[in-house]
MARGU-445576 format. One line per field, with one value per residue (C-alpha): y, x, z; residue in one letter. Coordinates in Angstrom, 2 decimals, always signed. Layout:
BEGIN
c2 = (Y  ...)
c1 = (X  ...)
c3 = (Z  ...)
r = (A  ...)
This chain:
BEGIN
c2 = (-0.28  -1.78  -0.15  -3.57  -3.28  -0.10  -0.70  -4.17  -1.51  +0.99  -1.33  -2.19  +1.02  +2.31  +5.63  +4.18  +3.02  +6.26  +7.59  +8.21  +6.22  +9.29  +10.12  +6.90  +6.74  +10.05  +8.50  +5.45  +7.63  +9.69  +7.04  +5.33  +8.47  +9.00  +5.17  +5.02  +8.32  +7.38  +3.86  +5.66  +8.20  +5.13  +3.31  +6.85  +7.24  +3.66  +4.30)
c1 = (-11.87  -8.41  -5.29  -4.82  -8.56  -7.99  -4.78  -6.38  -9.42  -6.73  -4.53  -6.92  -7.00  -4.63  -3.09  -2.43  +1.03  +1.72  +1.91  +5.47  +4.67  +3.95  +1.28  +0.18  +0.07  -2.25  -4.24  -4.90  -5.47  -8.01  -9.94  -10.02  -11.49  -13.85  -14.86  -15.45  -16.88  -19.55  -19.92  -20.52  -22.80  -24.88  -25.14  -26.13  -28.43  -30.43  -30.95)
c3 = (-5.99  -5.48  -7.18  -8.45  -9.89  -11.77  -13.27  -15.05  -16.40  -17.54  -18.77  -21.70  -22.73  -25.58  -24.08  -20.69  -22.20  -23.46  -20.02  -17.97  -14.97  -12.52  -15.10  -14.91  -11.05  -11.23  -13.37  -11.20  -8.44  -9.72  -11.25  -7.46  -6.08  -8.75  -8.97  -5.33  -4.73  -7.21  -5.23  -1.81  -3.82  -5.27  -2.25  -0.13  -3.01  -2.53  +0.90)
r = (X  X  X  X  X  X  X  X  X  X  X  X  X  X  X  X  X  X  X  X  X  X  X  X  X  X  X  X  X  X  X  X  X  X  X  X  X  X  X  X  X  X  X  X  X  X  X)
């Protein structure tokens, strides 16, 4: 998942904009790794 991608799913949500931006940009960053480390574990999972 894009940055771009995750900020349009956080966005929605209502503490997002209670966030100082470096808490936001942790935020975004962990939900990349955890969005994409469940991808790869799906896809090594279907195999």
């Amino acid at each position: 998942m894009s940055t771009r991608d995750a900020i349009h799913v956080l966005i929605l949500s209502p503490i997002y904009f209670r966030l100082t931006v470096r808490q936001r940009l942790q935020l975004v960053k962990e939900y990349c790794q955890a969005i994409n480390a469940c991808s790869s574990g799906n896809a090594a999972s279907s195999k």
